[in-house]
OpenMM code with the backbone's topology and positions (N, CA, C; nanometers):
from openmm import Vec3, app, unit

residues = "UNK UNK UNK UNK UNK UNK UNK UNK UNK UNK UNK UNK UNK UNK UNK UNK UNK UNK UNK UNK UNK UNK UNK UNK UNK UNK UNK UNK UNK UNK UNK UNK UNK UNK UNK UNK UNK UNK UNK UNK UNK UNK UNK UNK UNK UNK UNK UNK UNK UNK UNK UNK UNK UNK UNK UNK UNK UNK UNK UNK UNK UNK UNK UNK UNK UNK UNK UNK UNK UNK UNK UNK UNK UNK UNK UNK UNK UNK UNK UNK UNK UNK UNK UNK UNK UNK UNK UNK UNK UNK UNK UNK UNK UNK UNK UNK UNK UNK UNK UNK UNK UNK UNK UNK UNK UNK UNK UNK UNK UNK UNK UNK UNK UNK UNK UNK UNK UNK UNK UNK UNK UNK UNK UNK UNK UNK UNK UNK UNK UNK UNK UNK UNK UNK UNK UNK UNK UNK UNK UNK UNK UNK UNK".split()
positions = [
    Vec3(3.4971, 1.7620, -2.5919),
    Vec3(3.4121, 1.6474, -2.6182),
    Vec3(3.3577, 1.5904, -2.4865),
    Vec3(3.4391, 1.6261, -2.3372),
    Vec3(3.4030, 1.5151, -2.2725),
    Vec3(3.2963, 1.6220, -2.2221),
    Vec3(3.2959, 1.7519, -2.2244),
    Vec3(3.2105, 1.8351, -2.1602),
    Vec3(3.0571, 1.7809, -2.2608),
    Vec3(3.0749, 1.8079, -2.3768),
    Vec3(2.9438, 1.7614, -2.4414),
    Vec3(2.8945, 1.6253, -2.3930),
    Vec3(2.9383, 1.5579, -2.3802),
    Vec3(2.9243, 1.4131, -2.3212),
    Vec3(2.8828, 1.4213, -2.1723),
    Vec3(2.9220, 1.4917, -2.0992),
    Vec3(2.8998, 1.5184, -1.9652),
    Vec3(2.7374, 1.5903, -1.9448),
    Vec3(2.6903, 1.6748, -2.0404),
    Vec3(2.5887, 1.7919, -2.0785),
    Vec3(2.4792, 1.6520, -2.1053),
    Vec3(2.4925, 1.6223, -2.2030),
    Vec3(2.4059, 1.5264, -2.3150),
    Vec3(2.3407, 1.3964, -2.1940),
    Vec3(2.4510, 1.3561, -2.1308),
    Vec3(2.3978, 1.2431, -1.9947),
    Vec3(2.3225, 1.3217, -1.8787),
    Vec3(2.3654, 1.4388, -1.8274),
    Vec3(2.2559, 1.5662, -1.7377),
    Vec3(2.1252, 1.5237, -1.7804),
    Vec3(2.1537, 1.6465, -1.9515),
    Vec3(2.0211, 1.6518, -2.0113),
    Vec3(1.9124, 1.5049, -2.0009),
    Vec3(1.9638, 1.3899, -2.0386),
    Vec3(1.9348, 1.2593, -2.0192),
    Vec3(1.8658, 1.1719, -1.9059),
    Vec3(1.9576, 1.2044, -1.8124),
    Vec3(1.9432, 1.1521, -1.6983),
    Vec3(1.8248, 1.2653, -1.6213),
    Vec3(1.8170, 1.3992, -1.6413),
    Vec3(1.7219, 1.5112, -1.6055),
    Vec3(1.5700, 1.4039, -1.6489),
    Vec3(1.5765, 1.3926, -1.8012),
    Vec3(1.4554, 1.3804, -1.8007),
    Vec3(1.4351, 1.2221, -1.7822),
    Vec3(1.4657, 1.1456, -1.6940),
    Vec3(1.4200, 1.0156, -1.6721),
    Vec3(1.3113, 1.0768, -1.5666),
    Vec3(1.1868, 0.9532, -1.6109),
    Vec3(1.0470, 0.9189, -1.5457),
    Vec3(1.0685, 0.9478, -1.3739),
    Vec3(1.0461, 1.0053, -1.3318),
    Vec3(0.9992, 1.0077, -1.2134),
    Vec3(0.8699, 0.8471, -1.1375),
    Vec3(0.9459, 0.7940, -1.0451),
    Vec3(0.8516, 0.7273, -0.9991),
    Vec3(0.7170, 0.8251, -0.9024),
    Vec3(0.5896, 0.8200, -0.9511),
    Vec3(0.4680, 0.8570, -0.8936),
    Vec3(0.4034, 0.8024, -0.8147),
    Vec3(0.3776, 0.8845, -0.6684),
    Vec3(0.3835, 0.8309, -0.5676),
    Vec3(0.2104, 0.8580, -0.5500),
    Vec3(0.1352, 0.7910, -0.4265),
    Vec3(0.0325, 0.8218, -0.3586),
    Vec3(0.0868, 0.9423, -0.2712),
    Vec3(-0.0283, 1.0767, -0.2728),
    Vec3(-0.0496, 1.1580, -0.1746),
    Vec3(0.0173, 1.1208, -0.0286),
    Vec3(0.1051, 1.1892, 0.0468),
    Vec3(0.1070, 1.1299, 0.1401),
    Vec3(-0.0436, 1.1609, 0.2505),
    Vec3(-0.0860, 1.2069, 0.2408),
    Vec3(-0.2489, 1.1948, 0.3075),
    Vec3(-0.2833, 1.0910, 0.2772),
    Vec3(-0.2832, 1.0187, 0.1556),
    Vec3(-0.3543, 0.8796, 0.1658),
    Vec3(-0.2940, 0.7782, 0.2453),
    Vec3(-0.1175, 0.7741, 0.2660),
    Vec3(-0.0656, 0.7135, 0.3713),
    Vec3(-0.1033, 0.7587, 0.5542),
    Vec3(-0.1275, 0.8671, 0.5543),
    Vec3(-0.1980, 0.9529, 0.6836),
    Vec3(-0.3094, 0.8564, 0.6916),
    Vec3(-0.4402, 0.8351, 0.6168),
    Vec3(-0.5276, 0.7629, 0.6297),
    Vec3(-0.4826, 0.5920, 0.6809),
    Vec3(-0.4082, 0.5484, 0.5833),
    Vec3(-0.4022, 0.4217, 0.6250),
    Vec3(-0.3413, 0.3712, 0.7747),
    Vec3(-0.2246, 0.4705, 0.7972),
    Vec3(-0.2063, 0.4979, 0.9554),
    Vec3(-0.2940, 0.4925, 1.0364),
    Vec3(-0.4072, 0.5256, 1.0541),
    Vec3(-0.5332, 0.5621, 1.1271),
    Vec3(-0.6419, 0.4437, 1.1081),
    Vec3(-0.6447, 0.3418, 1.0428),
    Vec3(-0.7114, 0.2130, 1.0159),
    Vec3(-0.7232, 0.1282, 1.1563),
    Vec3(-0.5749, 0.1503, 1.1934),
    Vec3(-0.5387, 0.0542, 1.2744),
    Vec3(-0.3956, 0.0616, 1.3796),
    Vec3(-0.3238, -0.0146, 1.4161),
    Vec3(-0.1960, 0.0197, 1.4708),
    Vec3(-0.1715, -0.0571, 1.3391),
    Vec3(-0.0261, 0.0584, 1.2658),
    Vec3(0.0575, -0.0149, 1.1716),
    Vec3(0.1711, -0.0696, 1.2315),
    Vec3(0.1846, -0.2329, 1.2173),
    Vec3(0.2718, -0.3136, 1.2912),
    Vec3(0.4338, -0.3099, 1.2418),
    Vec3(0.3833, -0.2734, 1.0478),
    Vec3(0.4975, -0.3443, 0.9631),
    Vec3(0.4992, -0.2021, 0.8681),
    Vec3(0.5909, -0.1405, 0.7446),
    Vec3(0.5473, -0.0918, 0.6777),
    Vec3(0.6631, -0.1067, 0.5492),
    Vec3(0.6616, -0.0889, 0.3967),
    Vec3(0.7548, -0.0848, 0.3787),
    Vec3(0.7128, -0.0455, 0.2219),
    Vec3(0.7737, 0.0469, 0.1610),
    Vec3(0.8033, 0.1121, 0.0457),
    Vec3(0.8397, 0.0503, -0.0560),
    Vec3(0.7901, 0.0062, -0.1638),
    Vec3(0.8449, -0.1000, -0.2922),
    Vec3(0.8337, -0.0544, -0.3936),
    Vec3(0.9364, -0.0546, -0.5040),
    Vec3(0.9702, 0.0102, -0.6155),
    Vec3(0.9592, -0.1057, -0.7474),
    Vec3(0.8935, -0.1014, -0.7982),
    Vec3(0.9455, -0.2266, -0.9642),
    Vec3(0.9417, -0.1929, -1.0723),
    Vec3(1.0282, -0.2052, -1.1359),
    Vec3(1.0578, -0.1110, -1.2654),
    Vec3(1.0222, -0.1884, -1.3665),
    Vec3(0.9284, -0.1196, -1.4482),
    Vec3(0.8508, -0.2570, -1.5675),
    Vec3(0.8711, -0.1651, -1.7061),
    Vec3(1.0133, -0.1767, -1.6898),
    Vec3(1.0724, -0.0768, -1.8186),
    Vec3(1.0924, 0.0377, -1.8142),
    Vec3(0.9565, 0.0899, -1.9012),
    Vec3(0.9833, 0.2269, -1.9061),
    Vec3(0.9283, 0.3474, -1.7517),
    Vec3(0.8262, 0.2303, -1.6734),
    Vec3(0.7595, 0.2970, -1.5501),
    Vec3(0.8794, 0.2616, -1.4177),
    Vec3(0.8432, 0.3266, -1.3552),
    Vec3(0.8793, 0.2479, -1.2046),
    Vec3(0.7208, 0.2878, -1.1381),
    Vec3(0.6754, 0.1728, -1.0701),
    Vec3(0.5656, 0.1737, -1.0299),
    Vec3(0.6114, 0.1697, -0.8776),
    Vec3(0.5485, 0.2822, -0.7577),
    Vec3(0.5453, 0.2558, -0.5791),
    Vec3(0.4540, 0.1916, -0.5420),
    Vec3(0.4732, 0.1135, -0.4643),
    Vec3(0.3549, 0.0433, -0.3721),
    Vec3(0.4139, 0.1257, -0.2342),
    Vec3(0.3032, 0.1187, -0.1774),
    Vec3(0.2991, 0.1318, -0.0010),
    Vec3(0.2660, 0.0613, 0.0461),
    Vec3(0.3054, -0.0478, 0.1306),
    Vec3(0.2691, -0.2037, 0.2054),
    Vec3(0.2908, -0.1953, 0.3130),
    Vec3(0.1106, -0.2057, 0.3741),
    Vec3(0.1185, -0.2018, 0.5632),
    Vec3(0.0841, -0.3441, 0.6029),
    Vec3(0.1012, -0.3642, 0.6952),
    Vec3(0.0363, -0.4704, 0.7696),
    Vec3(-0.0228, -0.3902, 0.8987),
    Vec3(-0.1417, -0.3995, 0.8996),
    Vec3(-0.2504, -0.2795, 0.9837),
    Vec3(-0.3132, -0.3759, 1.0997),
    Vec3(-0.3062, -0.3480, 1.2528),
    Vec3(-0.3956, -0.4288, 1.3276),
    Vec3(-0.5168, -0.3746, 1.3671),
    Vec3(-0.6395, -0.4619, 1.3374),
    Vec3(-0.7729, -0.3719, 1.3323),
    Vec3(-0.8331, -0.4166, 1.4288),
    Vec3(-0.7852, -0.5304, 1.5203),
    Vec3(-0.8151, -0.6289, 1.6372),
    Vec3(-0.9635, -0.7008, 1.6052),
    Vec3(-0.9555, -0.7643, 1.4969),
    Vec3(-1.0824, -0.8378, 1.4760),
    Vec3(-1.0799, -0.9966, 1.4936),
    Vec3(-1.1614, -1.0182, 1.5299),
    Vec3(-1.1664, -1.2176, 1.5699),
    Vec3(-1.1880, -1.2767, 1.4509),
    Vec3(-1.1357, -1.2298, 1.3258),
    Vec3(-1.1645, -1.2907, 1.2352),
    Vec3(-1.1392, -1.2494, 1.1072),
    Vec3(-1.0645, -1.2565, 1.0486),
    Vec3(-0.9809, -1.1880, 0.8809),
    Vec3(-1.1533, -1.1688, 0.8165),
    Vec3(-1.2874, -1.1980, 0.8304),
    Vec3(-1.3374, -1.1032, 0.7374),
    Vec3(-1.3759, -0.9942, 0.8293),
    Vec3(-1.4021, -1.0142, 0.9535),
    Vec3(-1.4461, -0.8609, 1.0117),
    Vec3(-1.2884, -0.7983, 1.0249),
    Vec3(-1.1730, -0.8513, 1.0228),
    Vec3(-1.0716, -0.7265, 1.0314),
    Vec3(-1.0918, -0.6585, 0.9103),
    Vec3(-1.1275, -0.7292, 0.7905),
    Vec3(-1.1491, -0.6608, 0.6587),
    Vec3(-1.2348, -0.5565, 0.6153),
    Vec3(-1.3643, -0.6232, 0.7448),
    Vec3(-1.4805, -0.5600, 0.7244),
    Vec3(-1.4501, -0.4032, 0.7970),
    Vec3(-1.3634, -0.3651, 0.8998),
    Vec3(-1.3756, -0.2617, 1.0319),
    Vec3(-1.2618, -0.1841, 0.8834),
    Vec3(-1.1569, -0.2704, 0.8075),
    Vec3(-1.0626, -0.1289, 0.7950),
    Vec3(-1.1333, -0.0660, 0.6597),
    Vec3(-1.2472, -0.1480, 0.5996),
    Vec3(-1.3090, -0.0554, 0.4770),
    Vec3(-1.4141, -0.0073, 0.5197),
    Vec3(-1.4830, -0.0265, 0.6748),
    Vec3(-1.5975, 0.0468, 0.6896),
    Vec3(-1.4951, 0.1791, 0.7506),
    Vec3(-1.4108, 0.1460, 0.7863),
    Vec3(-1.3076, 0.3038, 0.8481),
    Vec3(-1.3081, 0.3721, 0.6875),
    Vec3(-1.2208, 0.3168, 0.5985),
    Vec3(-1.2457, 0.4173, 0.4403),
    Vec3(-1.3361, 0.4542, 0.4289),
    Vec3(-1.4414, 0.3701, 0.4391),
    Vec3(-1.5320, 0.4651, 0.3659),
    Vec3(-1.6200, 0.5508, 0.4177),
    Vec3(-1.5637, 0.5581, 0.6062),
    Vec3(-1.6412, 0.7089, 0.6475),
    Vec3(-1.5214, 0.8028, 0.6248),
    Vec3(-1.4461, 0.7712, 0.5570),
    Vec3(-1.3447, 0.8633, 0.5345),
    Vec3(-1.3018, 0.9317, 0.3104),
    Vec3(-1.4763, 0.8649, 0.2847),
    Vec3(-1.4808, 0.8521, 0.1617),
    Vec3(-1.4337, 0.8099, 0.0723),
    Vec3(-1.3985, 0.6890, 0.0897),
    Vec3(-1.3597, 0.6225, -0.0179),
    Vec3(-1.4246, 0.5013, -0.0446),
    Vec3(-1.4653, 0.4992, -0.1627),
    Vec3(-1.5233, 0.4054, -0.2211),
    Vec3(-1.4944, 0.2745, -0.2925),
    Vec3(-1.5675, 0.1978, -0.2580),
    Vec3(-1.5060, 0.0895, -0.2835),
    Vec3(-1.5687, 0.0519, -0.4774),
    Vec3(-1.4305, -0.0196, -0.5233),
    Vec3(-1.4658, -0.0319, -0.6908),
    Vec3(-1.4479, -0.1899, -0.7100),
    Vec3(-1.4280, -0.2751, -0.6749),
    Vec3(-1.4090, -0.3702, -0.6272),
    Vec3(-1.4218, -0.4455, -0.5192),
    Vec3(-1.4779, -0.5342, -0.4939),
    Vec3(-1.5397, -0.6335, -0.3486),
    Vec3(-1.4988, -0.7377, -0.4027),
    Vec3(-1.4097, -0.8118, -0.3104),
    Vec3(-1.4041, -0.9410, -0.3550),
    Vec3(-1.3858, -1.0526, -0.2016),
    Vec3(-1.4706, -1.0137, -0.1380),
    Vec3(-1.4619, -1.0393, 0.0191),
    Vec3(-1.4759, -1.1821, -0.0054),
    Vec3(-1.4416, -1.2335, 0.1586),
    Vec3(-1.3731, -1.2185, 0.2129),
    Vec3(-1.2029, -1.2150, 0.1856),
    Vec3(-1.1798, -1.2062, 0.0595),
    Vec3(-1.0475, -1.2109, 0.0162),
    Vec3(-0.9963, -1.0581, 0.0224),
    Vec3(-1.0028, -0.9747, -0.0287),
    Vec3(-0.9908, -0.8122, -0.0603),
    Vec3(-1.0586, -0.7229, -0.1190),
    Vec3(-1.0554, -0.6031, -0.0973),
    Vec3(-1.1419, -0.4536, -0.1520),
    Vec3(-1.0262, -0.3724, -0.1901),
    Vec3(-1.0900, -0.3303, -0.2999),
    Vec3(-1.0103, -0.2063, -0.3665),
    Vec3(-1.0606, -0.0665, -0.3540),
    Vec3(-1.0464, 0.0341, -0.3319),
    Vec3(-1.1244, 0.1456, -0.3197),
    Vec3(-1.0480, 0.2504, -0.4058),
    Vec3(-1.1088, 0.3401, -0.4298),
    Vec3(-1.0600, 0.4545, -0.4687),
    Vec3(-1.1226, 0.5669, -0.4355),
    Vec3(-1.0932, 0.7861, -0.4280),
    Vec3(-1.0867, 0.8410, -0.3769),
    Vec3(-1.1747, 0.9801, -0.4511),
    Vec3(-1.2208, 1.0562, -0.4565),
    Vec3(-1.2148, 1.1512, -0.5568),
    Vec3(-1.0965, 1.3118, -0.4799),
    Vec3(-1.0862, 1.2634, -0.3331),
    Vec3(-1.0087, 1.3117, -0.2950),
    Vec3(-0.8357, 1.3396, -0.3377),
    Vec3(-0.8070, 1.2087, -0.3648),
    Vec3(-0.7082, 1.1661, -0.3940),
    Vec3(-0.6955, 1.0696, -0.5414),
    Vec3(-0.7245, 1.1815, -0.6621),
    Vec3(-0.6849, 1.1636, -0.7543),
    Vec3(-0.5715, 1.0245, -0.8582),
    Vec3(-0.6450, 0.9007, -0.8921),
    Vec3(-0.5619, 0.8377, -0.9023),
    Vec3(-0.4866, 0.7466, -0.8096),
    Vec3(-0.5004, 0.7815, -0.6943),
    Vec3(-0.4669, 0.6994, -0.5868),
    Vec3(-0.5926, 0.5282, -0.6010),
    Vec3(-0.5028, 0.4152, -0.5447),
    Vec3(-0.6121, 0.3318, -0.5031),
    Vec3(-0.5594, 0.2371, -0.4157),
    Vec3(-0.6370, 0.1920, -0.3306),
    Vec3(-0.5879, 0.1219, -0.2122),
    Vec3(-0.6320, -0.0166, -0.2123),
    Vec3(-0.5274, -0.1237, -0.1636),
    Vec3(-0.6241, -0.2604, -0.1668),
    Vec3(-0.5634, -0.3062, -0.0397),
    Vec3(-0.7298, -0.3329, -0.0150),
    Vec3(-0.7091, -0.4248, 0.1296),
    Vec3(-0.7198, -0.5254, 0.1526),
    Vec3(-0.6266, -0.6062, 0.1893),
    Vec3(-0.6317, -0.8215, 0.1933),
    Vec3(-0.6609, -0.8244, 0.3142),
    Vec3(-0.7072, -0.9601, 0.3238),
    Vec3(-0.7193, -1.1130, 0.4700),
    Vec3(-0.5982, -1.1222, 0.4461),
    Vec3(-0.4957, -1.1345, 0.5899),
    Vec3(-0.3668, -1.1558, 0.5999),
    Vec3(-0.3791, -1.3013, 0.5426),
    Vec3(-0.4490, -1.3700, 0.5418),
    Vec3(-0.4120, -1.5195, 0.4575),
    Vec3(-0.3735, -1.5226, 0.3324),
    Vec3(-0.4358, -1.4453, 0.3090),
    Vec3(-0.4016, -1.4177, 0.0913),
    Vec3(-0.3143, -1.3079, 0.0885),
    Vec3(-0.2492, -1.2585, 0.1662),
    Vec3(-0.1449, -1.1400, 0.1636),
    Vec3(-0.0251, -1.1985, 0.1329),
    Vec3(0.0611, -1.0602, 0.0868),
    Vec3(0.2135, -1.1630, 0.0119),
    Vec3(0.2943, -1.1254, 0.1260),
    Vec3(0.2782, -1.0709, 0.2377),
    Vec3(0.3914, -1.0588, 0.3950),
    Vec3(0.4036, -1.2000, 0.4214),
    Vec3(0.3716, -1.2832, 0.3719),
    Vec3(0.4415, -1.3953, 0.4308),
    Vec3(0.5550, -1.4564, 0.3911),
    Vec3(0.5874, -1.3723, 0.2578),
    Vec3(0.7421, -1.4208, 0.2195),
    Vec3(0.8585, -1.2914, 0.2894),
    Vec3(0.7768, -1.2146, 0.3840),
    Vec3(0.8583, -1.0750, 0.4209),
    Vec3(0.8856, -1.1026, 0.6199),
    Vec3(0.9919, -1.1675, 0.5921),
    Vec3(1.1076, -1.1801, 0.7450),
    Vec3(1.0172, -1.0832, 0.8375),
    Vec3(1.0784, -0.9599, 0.7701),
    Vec3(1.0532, -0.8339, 0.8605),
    Vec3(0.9029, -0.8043, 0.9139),
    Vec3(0.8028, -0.8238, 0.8654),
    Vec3(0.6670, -0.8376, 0.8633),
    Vec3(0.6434, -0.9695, 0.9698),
    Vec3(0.6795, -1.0775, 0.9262),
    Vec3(0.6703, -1.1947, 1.0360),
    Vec3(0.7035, -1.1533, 1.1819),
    Vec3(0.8396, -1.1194, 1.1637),
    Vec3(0.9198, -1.0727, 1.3139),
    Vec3(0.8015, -0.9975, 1.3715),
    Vec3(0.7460, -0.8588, 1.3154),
    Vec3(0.6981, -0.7742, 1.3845),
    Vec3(0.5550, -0.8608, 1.4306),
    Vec3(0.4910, -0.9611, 1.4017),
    Vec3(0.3660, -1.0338, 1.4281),
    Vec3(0.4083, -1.1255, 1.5587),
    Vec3(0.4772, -1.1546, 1.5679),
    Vec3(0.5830, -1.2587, 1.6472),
    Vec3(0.6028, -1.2183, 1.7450),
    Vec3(0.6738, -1.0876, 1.7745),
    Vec3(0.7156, -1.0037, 1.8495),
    Vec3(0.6074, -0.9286, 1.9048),
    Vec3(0.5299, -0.9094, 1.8555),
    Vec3(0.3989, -0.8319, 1.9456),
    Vec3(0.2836, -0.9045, 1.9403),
    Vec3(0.3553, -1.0691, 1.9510),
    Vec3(0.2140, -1.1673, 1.9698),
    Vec3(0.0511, -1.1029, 1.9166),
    Vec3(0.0561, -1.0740, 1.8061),
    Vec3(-0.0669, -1.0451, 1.7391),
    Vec3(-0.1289, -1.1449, 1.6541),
    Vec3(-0.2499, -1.2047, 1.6916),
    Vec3(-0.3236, -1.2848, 1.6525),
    Vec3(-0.3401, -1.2479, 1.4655),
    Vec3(-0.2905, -1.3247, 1.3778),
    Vec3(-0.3069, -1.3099, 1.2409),
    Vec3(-0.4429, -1.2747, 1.2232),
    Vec3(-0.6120, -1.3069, 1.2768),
    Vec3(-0.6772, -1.2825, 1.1836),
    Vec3(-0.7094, -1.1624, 1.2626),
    Vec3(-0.6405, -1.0796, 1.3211),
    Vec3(-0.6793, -0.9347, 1.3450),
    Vec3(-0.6194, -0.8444, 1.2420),
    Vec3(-0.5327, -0.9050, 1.1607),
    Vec3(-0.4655, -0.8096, 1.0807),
    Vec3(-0.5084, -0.7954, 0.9080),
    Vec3(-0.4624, -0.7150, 0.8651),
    Vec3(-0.5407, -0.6678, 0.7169),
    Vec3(-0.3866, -0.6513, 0.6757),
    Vec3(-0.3565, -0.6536, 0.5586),
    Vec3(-0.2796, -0.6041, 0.4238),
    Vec3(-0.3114, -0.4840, 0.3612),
    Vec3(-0.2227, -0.3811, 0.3828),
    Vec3(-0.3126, -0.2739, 0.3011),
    Vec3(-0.2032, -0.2249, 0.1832),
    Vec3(-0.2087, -0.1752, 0.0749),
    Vec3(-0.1132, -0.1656, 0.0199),
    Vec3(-0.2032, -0.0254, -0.0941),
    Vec3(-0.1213, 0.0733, -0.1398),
    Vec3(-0.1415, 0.1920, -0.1844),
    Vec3(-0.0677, 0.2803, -0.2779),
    Vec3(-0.0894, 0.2732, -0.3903),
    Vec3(-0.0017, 0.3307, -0.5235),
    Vec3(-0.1299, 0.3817, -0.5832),
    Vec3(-0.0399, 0.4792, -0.7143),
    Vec3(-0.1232, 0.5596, -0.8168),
    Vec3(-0.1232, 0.4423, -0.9116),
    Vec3(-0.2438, 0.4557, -0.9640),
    Vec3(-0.2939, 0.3447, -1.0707),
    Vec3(-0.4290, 0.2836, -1.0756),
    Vec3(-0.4865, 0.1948, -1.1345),
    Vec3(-0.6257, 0.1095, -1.1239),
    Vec3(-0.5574, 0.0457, -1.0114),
] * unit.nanometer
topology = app.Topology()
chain = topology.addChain("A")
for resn in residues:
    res = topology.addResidue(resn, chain)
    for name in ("N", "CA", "C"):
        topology.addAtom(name, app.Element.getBySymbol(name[0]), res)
């Protein structure tokens, strides 16, 4: 019995959902935006999914959260990606035909959620980087 029981939780546990990640090429890209200061991998499980985010904090050295916004989506999109959403100076969403399902959104560090993230602060702090040089970039499969 305990072997069937042992088999039946395998079989079980085999077929749980895989969390689905972005290409790592699309993380290659976002590397290349800027110097990435901060970075960090986030998982949330909304039942039956687990959904990844990829969350950078990118320095694009701009005098100003809309041209840092403006330099890291004019970088996408000589790198083809298109933008499906504008909602400047707040954020852009883009997506890829390269990268299937992938989509990327880019914030004004003012409306970004690193400000409840220690680790993200420290690294701004620590390498005296002027906030409105920096962008939010964040990158999962999904709309």
């Amino acid at each position: 019995m305990t072997a069937i029981a042992l088999a039946i939780s395998l079989l079980v546990g085999g077929c749980a959902q895989q969390p689905e990640e972005v290409d790592p090429g699309v993380l290659g890209e976002i590397n290349k935006i800027g110097t990435v200061i901060w970075k960090e991998r986030q998982e949330v499980s909304t039942g039956s999914e687990i959904l990844v985010t990829h969350a950078f904090l990118v320095d694009v050295g701009g005098d100003t959260e809309e041209e840092s916004l403006g330099k890291a989506v004019a970088y996408l999109h000589s790198r083809n990606w298109t933008t499906k959403v504008d909602s400047r100076p707040l954020n852009v969403w883009l997506k890829s035909s390269r990268w299937k399902g992938a989509t990327i959104a880019a914030y004004a560090w003012s409306v970004s959620e690193e400000h409840d993230q220690p680790e993200a602060m420290k690294a701004i702090e620590s390498q005296g980087i002027k906030p409105t040089a920096l962008v939010s970039v964040y990158a999962y499969v999904g709309w």
